[in-house]
C-alpha positions as a Markdown table, in Angstrom:
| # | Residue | x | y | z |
|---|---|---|---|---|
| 1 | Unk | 0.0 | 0.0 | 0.0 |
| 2 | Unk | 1.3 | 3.5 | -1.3 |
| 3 | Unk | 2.0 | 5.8 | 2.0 |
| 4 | Unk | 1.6 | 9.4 | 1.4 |
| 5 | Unk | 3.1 | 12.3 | 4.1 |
| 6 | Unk | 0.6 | 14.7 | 5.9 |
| 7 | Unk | 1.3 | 17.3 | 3.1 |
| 8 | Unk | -0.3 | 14.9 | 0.2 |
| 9 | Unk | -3.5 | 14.1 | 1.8 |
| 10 | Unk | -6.8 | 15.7 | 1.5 |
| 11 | Unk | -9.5 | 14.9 | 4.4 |
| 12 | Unk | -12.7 | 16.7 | 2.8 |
| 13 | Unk | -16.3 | 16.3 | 4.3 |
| 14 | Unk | -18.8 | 16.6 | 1.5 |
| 15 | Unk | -21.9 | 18.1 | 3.0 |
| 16 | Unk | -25.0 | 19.7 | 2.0 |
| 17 | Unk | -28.9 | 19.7 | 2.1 |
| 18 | Unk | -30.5 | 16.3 | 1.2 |
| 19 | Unk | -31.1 | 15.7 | -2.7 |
| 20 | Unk | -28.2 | 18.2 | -3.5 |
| 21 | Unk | -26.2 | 14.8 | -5.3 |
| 22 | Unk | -23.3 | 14.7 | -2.6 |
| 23 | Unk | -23.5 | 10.9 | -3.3 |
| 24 | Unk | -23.4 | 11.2 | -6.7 |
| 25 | Unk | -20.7 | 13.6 | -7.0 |
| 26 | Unk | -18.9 | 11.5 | -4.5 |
| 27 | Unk | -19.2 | 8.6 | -7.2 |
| 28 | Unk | -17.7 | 10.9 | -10.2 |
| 29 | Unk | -14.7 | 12.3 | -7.9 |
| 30 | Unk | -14.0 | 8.7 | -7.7 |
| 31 | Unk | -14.7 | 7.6 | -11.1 |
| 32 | Unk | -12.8 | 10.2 | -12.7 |
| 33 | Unk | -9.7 | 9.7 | -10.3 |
| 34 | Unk | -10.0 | 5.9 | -11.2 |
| 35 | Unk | -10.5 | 4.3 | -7.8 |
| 36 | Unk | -14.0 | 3.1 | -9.5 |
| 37 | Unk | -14.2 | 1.5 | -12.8 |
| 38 | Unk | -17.2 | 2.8 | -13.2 |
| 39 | Unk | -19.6 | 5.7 | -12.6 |
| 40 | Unk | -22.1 | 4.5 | -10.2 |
| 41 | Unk | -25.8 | 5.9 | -9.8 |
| 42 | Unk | -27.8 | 6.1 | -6.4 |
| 43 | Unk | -30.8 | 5.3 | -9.2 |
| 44 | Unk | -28.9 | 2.0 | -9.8 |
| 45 | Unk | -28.3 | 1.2 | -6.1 |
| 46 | Unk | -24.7 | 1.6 | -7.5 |
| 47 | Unk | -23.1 | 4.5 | -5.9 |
| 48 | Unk | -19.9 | 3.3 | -3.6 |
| 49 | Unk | -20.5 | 5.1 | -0.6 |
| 50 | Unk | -24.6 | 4.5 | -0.6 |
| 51 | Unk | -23.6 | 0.2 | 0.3 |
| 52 | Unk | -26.3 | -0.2 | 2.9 |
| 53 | Unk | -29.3 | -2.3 | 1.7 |
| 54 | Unk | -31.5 | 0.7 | 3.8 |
| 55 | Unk | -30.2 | 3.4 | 1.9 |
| 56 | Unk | -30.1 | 1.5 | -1.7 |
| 57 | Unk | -33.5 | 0.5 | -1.3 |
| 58 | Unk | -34.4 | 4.4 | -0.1 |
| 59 | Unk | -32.2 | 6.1 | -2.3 |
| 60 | Unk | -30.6 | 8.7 | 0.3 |
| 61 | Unk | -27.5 | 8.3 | 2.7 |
| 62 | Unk | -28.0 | 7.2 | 6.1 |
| 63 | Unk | -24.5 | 7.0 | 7.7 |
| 64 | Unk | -21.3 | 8.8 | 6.6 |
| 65 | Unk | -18.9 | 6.7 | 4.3 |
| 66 | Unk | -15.6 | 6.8 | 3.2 |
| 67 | Unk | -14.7 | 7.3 | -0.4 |
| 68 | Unk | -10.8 | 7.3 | -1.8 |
| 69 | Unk | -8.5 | 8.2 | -4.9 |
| 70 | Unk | -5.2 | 9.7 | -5.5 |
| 71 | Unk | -5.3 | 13.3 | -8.0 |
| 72 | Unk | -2.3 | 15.0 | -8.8 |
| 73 | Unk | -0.3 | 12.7 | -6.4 |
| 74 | Unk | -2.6 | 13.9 | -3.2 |
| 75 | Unk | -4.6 | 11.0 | -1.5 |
| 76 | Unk | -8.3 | 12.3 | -1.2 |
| 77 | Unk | -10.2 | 11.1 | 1.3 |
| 78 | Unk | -13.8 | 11.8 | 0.9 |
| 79 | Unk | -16.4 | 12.1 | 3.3 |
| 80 | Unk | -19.3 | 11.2 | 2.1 |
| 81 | Unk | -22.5 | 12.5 | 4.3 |
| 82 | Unk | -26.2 | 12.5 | 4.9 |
| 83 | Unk | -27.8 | 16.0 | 4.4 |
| 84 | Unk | -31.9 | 14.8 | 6.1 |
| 85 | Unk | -32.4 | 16.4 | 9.0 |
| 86 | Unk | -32.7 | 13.3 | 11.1 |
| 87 | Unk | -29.4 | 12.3 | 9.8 |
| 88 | Unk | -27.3 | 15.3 | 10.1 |
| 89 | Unk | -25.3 | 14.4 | 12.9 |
| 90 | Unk | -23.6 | 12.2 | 10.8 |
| 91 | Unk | -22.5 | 15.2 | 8.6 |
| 92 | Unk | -21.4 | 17.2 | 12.0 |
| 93 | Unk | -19.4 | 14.0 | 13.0 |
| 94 | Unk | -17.5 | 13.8 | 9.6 |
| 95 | Unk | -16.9 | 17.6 | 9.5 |
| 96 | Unk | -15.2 | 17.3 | 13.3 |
| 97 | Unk | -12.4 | 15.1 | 11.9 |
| 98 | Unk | -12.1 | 16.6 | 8.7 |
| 99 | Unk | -9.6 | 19.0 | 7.5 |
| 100 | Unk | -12.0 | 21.4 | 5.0 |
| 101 | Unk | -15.3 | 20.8 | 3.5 |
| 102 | Unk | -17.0 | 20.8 | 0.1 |
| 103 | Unk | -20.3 | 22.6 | 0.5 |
| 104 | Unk | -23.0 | 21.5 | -2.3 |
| 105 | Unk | -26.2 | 22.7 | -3.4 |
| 106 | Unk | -28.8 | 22.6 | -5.7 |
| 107 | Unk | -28.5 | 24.5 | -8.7 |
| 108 | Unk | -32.2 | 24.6 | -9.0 |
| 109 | Unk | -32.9 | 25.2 | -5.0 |
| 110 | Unk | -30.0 | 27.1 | -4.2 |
| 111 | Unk | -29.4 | 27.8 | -0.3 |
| 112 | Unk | -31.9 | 25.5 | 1.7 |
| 113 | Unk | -32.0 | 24.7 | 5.5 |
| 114 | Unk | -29.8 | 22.1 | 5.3 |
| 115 | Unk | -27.4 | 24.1 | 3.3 |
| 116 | Unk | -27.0 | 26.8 | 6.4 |
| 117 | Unk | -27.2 | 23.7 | 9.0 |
| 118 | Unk | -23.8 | 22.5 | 7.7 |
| 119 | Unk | -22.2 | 25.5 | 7.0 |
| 120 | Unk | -22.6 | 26.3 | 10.4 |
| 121 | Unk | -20.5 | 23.3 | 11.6 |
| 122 | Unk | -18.3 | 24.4 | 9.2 |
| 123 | Unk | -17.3 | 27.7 | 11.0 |
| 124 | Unk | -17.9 | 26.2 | 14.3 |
| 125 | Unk | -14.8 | 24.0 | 13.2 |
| 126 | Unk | -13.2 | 26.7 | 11.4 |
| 127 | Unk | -13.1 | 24.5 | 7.9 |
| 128 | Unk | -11.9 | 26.0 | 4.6 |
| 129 | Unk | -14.8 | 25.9 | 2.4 |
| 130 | Unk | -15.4 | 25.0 | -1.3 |
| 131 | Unk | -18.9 | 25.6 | -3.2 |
| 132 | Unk | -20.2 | 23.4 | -5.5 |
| 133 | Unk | -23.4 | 24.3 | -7.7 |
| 134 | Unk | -24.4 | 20.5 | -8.5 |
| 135 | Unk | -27.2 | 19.0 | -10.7 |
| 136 | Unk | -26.4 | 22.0 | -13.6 |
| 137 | Unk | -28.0 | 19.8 | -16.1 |
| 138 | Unk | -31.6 | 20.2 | -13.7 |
| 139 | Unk | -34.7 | 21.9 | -15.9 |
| 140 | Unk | -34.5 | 25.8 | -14.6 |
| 141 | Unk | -31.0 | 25.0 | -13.7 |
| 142 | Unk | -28.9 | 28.4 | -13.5 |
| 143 | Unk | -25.5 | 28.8 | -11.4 |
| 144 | Unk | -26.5 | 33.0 | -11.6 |
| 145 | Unk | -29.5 | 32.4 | -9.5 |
| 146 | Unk | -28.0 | 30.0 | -7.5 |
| 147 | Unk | -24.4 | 31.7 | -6.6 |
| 148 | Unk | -26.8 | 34.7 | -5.6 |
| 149 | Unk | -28.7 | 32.5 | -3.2 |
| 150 | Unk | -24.9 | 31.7 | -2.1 |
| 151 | Unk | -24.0 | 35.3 | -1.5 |
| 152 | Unk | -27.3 | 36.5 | -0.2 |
| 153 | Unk | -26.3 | 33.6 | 2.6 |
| 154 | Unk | -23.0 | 33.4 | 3.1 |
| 155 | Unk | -21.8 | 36.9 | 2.1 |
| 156 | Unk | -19.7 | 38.6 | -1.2 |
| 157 | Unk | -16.6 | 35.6 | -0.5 |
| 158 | Unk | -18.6 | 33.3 | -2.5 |
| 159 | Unk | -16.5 | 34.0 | -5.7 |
| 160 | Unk | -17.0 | 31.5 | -8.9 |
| 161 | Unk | -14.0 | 29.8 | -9.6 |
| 162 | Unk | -15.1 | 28.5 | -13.3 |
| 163 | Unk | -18.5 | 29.3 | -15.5 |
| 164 | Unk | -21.0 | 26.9 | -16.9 |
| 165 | Unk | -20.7 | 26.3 | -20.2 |
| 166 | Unk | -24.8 | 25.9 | -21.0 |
| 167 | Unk | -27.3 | 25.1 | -18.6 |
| 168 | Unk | -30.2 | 22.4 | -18.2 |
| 169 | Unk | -29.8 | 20.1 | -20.6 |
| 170 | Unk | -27.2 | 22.2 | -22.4 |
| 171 | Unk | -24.5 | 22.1 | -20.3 |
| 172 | Unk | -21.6 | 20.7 | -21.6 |
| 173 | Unk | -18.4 | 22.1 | -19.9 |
| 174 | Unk | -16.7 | 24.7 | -17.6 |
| 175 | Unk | -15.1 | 27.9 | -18.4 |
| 176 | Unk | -11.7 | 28.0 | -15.7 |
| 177 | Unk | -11.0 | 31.4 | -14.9 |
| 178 | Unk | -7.6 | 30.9 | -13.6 |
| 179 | Unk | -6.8 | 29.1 | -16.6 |
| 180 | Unk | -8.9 | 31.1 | -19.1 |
| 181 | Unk | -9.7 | 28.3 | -21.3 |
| 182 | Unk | -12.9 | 25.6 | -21.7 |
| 183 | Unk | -13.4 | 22.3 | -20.7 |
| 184 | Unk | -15.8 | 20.7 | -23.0 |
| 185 | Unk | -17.0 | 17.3 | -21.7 |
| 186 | Unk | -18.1 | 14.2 | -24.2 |
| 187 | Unk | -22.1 | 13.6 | -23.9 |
| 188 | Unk | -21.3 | 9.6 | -22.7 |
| 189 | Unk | -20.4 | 10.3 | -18.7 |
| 190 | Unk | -17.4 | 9.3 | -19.4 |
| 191 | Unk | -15.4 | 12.8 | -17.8 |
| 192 | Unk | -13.3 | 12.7 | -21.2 |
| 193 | Unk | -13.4 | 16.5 | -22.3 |
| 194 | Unk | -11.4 | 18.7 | -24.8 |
| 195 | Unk | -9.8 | 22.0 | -23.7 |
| 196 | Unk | -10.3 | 24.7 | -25.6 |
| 197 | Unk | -10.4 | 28.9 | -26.2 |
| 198 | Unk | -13.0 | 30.4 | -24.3 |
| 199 | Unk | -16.4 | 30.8 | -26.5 |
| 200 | Unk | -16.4 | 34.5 | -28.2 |
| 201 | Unk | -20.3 | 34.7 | -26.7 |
| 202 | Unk | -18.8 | 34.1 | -22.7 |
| 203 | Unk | -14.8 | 36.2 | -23.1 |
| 204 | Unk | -16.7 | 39.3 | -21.6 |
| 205 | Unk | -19.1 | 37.8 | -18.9 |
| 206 | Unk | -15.4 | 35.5 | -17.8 |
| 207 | Unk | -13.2 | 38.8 | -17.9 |
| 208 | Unk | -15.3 | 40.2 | -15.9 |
| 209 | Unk | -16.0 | 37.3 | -13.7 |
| 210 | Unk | -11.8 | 36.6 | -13.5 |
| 211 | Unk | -11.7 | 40.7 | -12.9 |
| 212 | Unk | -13.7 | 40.0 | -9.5 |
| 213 | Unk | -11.8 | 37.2 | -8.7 |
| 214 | Unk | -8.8 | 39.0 | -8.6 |
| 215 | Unk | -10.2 | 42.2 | -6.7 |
| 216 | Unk | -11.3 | 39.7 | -4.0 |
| 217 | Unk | -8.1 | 37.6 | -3.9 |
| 218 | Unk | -5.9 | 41.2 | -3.9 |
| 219 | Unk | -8.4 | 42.7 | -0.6 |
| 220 | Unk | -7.3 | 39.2 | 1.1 |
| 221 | Unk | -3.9 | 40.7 | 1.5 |
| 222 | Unk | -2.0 | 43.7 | 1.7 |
| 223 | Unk | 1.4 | 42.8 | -0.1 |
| 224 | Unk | -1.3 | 41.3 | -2.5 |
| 225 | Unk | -3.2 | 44.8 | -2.5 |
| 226 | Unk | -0.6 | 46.6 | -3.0 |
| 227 | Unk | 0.5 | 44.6 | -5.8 |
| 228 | Unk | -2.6 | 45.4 | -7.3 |
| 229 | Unk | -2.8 | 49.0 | -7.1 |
| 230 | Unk | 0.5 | 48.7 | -8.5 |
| 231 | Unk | 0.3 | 46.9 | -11.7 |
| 232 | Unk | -3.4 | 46.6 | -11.9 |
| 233 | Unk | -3.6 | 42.6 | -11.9 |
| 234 | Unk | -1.8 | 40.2 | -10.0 |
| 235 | Unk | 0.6 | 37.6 | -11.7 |
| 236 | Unk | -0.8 | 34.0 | -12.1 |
| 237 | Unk | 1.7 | 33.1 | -9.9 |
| 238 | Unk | 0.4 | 35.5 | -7.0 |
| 239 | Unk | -3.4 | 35.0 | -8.1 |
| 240 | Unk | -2.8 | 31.3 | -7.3 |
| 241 | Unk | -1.4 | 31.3 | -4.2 |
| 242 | Unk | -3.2 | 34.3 | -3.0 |
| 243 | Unk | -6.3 | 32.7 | -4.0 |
| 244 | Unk | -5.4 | 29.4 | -1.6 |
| 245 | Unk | -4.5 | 31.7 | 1.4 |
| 246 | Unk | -7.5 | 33.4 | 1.4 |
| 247 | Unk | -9.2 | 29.8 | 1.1 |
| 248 | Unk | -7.4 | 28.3 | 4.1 |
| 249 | Unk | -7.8 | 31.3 | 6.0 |
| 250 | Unk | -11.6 | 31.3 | 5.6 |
| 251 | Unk | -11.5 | 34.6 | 4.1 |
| 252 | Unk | -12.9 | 33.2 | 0.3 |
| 253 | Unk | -15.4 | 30.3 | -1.2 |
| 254 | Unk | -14.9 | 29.7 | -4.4 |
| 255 | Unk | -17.8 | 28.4 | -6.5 |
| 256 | Unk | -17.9 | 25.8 | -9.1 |
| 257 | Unk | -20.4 | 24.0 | -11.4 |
| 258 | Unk | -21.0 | 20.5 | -11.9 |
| 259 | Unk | -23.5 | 17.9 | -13.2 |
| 260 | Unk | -22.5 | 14.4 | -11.6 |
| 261 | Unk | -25.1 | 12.8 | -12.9 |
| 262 | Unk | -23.6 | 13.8 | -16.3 |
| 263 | Unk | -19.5 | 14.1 | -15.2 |
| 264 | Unk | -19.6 | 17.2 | -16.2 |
| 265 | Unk | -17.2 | 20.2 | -14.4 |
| 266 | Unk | -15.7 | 17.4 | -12.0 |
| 267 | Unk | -11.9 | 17.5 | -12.7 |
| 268 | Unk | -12.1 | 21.4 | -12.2 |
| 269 | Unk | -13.6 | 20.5 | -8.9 |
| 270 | Unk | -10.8 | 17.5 | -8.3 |
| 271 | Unk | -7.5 | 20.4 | -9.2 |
| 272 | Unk | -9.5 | 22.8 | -6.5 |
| 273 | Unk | -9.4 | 20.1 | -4.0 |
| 274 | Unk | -5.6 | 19.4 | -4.0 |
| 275 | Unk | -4.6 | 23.2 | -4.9 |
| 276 | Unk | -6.6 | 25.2 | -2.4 |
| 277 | Unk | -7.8 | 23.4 | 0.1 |
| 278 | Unk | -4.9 | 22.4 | 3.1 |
| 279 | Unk | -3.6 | 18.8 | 4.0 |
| 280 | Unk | -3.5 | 18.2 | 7.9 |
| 281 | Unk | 0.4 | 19.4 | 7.8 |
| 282 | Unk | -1.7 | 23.1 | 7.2 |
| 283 | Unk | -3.9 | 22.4 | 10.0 |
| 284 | Unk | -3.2 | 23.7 | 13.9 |
């Protein structure tokens, strides 16, 4: 069995209201890391982490499980919770041994009861938070509405971190703002996807979107700031480790877009994971 040192491990609770599809992006992240051979469905009874004959036969997590996979030579381990009310100790258990958390909603619903449940464990434990804007392939799916449920909740540090390419059944890729180019997924769930130049019909709505990022990731700091007022941008260099200190320190959540059900935005969501968010090494 591989050993990896504190610095290359990941402990992430993945936590949100029930129905969001924490199960379900649980089973991509693993999928597309290749610790499954295939992209289970909590429809099929096949997702990994739902095992229990209770929670097959329901449909919903009952009981926290373990999930993990190795990205960019980090181990991940994934903490699959409940989001139910009657269940969300489970999530409050996971979240008190974990190092950060992934915080997903509905990109229909938005914000919902659960949602502010867990993010409230979250700062009770002071985790670094990630966002994730799940089931983007939904009718009346739109990450707009949804990230300003997230803002209207949980303040202006809820900053995306990539665009949807499409929504409802039209969403077919991710627009990375750090990278500036497009991830356009096959139609099969397989995760395979082709990068390419941003579409001319989205350059302005990213430039500005990229433009806000780096405002927010420059107010984090002052050597940051300064830098800013100076040259009017940061470097990609700075941007990207400015962007992960202001992530460990609680100070920003970025936001990203995903469709497990489709394996869609996942591997955006997977670099995030190992990039911004701190092993236990980072942790007091």
């Amino acid at each position: 069995m591989k050993v990896y040192d504190a610095p290359g491990i990941r402990n992430v609770g993945v936590v949100g209201h029930g129905g969001c599809g924490k199960t379900s992006l649980v089973s991509a992240l693993l999928f597309d890391v290749g610790a499954q051979t295939r992209l289970g469905r909590v429809d099929d009874g096949t997702a990994p982490t739902d095992f229990d004959p209770e929670e097959i036969e329901r449909k919903i997590s009952l009981q926290t499980a373990l999930g993990t996979g190795e990205w960019k030579k980090a181990k991940l381990n994934l903490l699959d919770t409940p989001g139910y009310a009657n269940f969300l100790s489970e999530a409050r258990a996971a979240l008190r041994v974990a190092d950060a958390a992934v915080v997903v909603v509905d990109a229909v619903s938005g914000v919902e009861v659960g949602t502010e449940k867990v993010w409230g464990y979250a700062v009770e434990y002071g985790l670094p938070r990630l966002l994730v804007v799940n089931r983007m392939d939904r009718e009346r799916a739109s990450f707009e509405r949804a990230l300003e449920s997230l803002e209207h909740a949980f303040g202006r540090g809820c900053v995306p971190l990539a665009l949807p390419l499409g929504e409802e059944k039209g969403f077919g890729g991710v627009a990375e703002l750090l990278s500036g180019k497009a991830l356009v997924y096959a139609d099969d769930g397989s995760g395979k996807f082709e990068v390419r130049d941003l579409p001319a019909d989205l350059k302005e709505r990213a430039g500005a979107a990229r433009e806000k990022l780096v405002e927010q990731v420059a107010e984090s700091d002052e050597g940051l700031l300064e830098e800013f007022f100076e040259k009017g941008t940061l470097s990609p260099e700075a941007l990207q480790e400015g962007l992960r200190k202001a992530v460990q320190a609680g100070k920003l959540f970025p936001v990203l877009p995903t469709s497990a059900a489709r394996n869609v935005g996942v591997h955006s969501l997977l670099d995030a994971l190992v990039d911004l968010l701190p092993s236990p090494a980072d942790r007091p």
